[in-house]
TORDODO-887003 format. One record per residue: residue in three letters; z, y, x of N, C-alpha, C, O in turn. Coordinates in steps of 0.1 Angstrom, whole numbers, plus 5000, padded with zeros to 4 digits. Example, Ala and Ser with C-alpha at 12.3 -4.5 7.8 and 13.67 -1.06 7.14 Angstrom:
! residues 2
ALA507849435132507849555123507849675132508549675142
SER507149785128507149895137507950005129508050115134
***
This chain:
! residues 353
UNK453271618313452371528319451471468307452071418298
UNK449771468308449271388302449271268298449771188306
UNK448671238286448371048285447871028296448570968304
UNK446771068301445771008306446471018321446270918327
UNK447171098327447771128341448670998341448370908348
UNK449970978332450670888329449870738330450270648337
UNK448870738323448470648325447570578337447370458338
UNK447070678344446670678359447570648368447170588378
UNK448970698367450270648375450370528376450270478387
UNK450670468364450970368360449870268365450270168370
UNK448570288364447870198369447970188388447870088395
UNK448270308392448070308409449470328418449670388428
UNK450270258410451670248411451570138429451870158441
UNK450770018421450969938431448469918436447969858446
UNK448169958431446969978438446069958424446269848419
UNK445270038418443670008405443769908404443669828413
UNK444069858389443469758384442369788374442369848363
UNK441469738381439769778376439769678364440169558364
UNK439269758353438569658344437869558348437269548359
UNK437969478335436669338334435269408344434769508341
UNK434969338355433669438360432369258363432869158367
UNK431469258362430869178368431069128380430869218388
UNK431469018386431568948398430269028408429369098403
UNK430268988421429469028429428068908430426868938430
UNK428568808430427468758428427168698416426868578417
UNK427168788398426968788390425568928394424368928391
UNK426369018400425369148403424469078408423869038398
UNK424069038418423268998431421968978422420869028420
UNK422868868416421368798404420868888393419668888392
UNK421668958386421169058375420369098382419369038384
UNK420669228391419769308398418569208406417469268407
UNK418569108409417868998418417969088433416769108437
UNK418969128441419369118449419169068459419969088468
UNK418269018463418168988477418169038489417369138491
UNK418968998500418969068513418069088523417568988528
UNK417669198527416269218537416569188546417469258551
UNK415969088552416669068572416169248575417169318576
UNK415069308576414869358583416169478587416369538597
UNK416869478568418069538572418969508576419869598579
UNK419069348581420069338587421569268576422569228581
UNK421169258563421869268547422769138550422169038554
UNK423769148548424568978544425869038536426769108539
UNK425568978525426569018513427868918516427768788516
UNK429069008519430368948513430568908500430168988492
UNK431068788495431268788481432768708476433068638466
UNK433368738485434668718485435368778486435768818497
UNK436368848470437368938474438568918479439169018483
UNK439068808482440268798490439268858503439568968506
UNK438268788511438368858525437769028523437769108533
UNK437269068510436969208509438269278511438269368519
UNK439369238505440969278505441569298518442269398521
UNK441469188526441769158536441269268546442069338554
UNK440069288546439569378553439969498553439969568563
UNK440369528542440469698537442269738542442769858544
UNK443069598541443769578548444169578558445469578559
UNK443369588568443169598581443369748582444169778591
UNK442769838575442569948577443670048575443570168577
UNK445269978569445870028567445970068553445170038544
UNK447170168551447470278538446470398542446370478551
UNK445570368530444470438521444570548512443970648509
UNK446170448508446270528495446370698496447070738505
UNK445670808486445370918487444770968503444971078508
UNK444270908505443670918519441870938520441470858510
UNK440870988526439870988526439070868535439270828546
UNK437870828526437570708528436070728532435570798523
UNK435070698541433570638539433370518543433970468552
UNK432370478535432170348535430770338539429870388532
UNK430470258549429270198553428570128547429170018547
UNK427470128543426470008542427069968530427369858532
UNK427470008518428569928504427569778500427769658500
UNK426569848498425469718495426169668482426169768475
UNK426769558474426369528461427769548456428269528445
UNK428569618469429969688465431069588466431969608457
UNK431269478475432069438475433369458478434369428470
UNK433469518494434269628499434769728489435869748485
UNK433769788487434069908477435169898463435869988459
UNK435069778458436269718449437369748452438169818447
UNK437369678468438569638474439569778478440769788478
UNK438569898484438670038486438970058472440170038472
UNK438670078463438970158448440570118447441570198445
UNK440569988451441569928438442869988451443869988444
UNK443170028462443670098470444070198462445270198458
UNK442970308458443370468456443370508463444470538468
UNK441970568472442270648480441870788471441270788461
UNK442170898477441771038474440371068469440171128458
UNK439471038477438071058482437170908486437670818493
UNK435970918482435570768488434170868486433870948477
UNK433670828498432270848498431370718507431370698519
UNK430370658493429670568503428470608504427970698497
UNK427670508518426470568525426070438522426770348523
UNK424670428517423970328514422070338516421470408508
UNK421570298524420070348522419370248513418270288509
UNK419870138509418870058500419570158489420670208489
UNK418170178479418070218465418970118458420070148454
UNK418369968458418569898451420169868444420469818433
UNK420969908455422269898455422870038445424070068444
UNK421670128438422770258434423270238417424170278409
UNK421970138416423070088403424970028399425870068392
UNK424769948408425869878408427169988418428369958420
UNK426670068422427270218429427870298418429070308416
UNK426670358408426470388398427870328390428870398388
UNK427770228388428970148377430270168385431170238380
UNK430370128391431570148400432070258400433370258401
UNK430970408400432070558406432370518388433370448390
UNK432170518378432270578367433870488365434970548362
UNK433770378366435070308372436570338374437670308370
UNK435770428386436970488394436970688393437570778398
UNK436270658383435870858378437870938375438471038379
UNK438470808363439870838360440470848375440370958381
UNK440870798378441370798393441170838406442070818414
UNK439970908410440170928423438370948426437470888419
UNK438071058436436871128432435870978439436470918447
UNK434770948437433870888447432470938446431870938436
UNK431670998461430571038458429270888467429570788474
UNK428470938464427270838464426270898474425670998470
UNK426170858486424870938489423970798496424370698502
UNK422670838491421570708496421070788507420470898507
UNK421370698517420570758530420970678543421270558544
UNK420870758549420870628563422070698572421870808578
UNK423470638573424370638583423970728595424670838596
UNK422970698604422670768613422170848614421870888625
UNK421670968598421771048598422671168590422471288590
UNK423771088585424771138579425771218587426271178598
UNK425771328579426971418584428471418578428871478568
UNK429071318585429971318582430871378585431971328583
UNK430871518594431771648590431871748575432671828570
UNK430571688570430471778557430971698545430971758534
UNK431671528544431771448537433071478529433171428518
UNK434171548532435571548526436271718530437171758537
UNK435371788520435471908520436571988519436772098523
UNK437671878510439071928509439871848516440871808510
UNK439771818529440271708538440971848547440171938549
UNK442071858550441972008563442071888576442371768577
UNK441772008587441771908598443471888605444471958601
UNK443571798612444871768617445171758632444571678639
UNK445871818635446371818649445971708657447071648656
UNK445271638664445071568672446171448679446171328679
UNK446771548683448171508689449471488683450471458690
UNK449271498665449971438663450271298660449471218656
UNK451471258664451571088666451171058649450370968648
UNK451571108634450771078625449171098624448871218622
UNK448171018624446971018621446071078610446271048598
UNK445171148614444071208603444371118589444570988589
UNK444371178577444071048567442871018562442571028550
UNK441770988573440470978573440170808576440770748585
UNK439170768569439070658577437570558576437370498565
UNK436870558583435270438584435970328582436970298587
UNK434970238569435070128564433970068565433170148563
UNK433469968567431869928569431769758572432269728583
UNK431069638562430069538567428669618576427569648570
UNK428769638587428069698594426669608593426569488592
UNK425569688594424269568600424269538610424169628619
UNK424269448613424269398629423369468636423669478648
UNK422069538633420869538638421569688647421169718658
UNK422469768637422469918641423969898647424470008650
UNK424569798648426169818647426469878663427169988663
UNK426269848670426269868685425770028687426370098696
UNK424770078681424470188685425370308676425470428679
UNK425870238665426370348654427770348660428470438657
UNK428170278666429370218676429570348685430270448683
UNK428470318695428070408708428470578702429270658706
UNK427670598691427570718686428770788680428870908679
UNK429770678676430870778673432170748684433270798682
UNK431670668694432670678703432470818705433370888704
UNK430870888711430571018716431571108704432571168707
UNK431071098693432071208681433371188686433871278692
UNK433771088686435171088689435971188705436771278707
UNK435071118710435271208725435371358726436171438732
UNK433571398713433971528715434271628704434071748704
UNK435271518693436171538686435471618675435871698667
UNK434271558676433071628662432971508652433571408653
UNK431971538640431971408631433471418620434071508615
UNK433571298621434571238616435871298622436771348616
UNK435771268634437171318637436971468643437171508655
UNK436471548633436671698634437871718624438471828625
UNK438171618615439471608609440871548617441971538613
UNK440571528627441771448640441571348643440471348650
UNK442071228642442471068649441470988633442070908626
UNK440671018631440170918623440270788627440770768639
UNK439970658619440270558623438970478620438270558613
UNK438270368623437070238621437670158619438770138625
UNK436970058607437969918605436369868600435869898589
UNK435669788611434069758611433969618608434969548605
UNK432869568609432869428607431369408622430569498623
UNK431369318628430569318640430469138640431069048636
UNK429169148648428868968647429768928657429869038664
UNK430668818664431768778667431268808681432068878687
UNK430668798686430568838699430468968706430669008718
UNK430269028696430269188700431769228698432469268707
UNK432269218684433669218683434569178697435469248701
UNK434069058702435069008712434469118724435369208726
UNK433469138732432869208741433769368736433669448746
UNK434169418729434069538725436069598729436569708731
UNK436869448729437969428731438269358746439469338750
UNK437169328752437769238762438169288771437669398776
UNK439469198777440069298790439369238804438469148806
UNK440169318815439369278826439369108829440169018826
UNK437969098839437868988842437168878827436268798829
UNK437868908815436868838806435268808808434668848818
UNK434668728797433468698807433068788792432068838797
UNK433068828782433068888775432769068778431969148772
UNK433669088789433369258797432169318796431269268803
UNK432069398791431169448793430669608793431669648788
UNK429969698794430069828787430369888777430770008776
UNK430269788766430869848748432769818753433669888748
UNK432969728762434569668764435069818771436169858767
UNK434569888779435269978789434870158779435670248779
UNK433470168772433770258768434670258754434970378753
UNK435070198745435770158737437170228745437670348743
UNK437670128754438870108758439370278766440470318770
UNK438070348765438570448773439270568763440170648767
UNK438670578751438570668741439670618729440170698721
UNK439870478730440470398720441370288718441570228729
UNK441770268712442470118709441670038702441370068691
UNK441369948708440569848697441069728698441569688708
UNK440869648687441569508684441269468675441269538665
UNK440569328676440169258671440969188659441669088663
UNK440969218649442369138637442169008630443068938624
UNK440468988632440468838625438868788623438168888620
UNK438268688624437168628621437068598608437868598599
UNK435868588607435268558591434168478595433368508603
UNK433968348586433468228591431568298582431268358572
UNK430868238591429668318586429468238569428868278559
UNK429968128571429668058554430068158544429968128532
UNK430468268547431468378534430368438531430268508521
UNK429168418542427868578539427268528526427668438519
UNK426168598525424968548517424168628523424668728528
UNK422968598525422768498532423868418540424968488541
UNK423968318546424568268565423968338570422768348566
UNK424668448583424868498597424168328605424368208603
UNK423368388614424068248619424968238628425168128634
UNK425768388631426768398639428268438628428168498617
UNK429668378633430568428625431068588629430668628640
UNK431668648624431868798619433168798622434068728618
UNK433168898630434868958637435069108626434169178621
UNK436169118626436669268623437869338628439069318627
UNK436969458637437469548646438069648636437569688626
UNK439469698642439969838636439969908653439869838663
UNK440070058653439570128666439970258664439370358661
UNK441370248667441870408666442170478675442870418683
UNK441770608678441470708688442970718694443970728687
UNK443170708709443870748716443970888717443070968719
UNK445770928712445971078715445671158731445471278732
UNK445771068741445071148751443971038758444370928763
UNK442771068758441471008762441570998780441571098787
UNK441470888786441670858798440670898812440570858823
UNK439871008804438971068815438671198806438471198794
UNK438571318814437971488806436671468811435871558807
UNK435971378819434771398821433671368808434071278800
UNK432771408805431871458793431071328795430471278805
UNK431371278778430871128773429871118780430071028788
UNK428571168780427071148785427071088794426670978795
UNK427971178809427871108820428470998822427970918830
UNK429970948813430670838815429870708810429770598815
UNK429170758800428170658792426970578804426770458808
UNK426370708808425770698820426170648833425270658841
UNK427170598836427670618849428070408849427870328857
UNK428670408834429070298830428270188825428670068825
UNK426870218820425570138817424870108835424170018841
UNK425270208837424570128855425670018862425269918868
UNK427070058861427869968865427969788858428569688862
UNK427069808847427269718839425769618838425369528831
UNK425269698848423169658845422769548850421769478848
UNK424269528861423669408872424969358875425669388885
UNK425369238860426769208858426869118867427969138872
UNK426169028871426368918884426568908896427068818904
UNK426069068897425869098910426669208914427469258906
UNK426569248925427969338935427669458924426569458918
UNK428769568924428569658913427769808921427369908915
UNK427769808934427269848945425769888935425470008933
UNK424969758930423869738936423369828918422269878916
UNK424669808908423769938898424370098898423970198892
UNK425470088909425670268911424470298916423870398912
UNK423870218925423070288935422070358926421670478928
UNK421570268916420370368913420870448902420370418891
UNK421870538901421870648904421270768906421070878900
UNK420870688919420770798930419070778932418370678929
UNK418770878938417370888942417170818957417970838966
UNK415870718959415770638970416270788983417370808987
UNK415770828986415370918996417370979003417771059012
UNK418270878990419670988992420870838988422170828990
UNK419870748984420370608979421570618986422470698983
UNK421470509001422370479005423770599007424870579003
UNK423370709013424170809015425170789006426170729009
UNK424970838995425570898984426570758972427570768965
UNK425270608976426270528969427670538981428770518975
UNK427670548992428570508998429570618994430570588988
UNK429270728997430070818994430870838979431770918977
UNK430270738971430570718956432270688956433370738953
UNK431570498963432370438968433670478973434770428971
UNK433270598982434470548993435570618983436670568979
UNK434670778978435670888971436670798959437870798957
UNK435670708952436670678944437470538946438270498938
UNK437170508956438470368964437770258955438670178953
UNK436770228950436970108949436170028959435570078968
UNK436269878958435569778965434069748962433869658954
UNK432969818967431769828964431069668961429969658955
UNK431869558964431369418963431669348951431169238946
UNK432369418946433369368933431969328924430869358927
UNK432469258913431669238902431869318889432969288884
UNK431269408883431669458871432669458861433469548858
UNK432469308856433869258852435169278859436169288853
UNK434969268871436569268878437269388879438369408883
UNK436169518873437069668875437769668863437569628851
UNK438569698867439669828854438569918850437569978855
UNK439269888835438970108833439470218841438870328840
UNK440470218850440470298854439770298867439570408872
UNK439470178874438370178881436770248882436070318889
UNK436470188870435070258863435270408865434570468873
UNK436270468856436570608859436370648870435370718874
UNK437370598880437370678894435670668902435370728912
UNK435070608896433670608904432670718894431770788898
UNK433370708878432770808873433070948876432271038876
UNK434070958878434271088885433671148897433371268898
UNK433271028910433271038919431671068923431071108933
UNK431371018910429471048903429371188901428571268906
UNK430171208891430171378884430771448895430871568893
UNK431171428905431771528916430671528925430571628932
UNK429471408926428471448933427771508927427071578935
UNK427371528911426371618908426471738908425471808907
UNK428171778908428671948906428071998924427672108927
UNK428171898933427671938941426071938947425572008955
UNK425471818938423771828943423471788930423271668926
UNK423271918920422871938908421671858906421371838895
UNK420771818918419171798916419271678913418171638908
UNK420471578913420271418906420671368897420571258894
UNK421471488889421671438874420471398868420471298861
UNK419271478869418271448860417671278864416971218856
UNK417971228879417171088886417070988870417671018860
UNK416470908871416370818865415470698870414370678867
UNK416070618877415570498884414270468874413170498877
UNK414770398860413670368855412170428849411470378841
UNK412070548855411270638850410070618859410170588871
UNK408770638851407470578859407470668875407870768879
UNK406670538881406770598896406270718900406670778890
UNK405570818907404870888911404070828924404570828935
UNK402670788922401870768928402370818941402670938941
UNK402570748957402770868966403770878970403970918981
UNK404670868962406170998963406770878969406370758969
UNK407970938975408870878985409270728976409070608980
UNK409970778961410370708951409770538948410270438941
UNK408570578957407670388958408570328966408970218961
UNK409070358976409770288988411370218980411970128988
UNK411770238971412770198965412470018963411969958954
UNK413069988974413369828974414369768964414469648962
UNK415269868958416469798950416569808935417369818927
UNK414969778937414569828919414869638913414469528918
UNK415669638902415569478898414669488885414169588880
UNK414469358881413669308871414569308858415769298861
UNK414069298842414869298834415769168833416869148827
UNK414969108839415868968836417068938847417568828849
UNK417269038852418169058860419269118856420369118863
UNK419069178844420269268837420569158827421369178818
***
């Protein structure tokens, strides 16, 4: 065994201990750092809750890692000094590739880390951990893959939405198996994304989450920790894929079926299946929704189960296999001068959703 292997042991025995490195908000200032609202930017600068976080996520160690949004690398410390196998962060500010820069060279003795500047939502993260093999799905041990991310609030909900779909259809990230998310979300989405029935919290991120996953909310972070102040405090979600997913029906439609149940949260849940449906077949077909899948058409959104929601999503996708012509409907789509489609009385206003 080499010096240098020996001495790599020895340092990741109990987790990297990184050299003397500049503080984070020593960087902030060298670089002059400042956060772009329009990105959405709020720098952690606390490594106890950087630690904490990475914590959350579990044993790392020799495990493959991406990291969202690293920004001036605070997280990323906290990820190094772990050991995992592989770290690859996603960053689209430039400004951040210095202090990136310093850091892989850091962690060069120990453990590979690649750099890519670009934007999350366009990252392929099937191509990110080349020597990763994939893993059985169903095994009760999990992928050793795992998303790390201070998310931007601005994109978190949609980058959310998007890998529930990977997840579901077992592409992405988890083309390696049960990947896991250990996110940071502004506290209200966090809680919305966990809540059970009846919460006033319920909502569409709460039921598609819950259908594909476990999620659980592990702890708040008071917005005074940002830099800038949030002016909201910061939850952190971990969200690991359930070994059997509680519906085979195909994400799109569930997504779809579940943003109408959720459009017109005040009101009877009747009244956002319906549209659905095309005026000319409305009534018919919500009823028939209804009856197939037993629930109580008066109910309020919040008050279904997930498995409620299902059974009407099903009861949706069993009417399209049968009248193919209304998958394409789209209530909100401009009217056609004329067409029957004007007569639609149960059109609501935005401020209704």
């Amino acid at each position: 065994m080499s010096a240098s292997t020996k001495i790599s042991k020895a340092l990741t025995s109990t987790g990297i201990r990184l050299p003397p490195l500049p503080t984070i908000r020593d960087l902030v200032k060298l670089y002059q750092l400042r956060a772009i609202k329009q990105l959405s930017q709020n720098f952690l600068m606390d490594e106890r809750l950087t630690d904490k976080i990475v914590r959350a996520a579990g044993n790392i160690r020799d495990h493959y890692v991406l990291e969202v949004g690293p920004g001036p690398g605070g997280i990323t410390r906290s990820i190094i000094r772990q050991n995992p196998r592989h770290l690859v962060v996603v960053e689209k500010d430039r400004r951040f590739m210095p202090t990136m820069e310093m850091l892989a060279e850091v962690a060069q003795p120990f453990m590979r880390m690649d750099i890519v500047q670009g934007d999350i939502l366009d990252y392929r993260v099937a191509e990110a951990f080349p020597d990763c093999p994939p893993h059985d799905w169903m095994d009760r041990k999990r992928a050793p893959v795992h998303l790390i991310g201070n998310l931007p609030f601005a994109i978190s909900t949609r980058l959310l939405i998007n890998w529930l779909r990977d997840m579901s259809l077992r592409t992405g990230a988890w083309s390696y198996g049960r990947a896991s998310l250990t996110l940071t979300f502004q506290k209200e989405v966090a809680e919305r994304i966990v809540a059970p029935i009846l919460s006033d919290q319920r909502c569409r991120l709460s039921v598609m989450n819950q259908i594909w996953s476990t999620p659980e909310l592990r702890f708040m972070i008071s917005g005074r920790a940002f830099v800038p102040k949030p002016e909201v405090d910061v939850g952190v979600v971990t969200i690991v894929p359930l070994q059997t997913p509680l519906t085979q029906v195909h994400f799109d439609t569930v997504e779809k079926v579940v943003r109408h149940i959720f459009s017109m949260r005040q009101k009877y849940c009747r009244r956002g299946v319906a549209n659905l449906y095309p005026p000319a077949v409305r009534e018919e077909l919500t009823e028939q929704t209804f009856k197939r899948a037993d629930v109580d058409p008066l109910a309020r959104s919040f008050q279904l189960s997930v498995a409620e929601c299902l059974r009407i999503v099903e009861a949706y996708d069993g009417l399209v296999r049968e009248r193919p012509e209304i998958a394409a409907y789209d209530y909100r789509a401009p009217k056609v001068k004329g067409a029957a489609i004007e007569a639609d009385g149960q059109g609501e206003s935005e401020t209704d959703r």
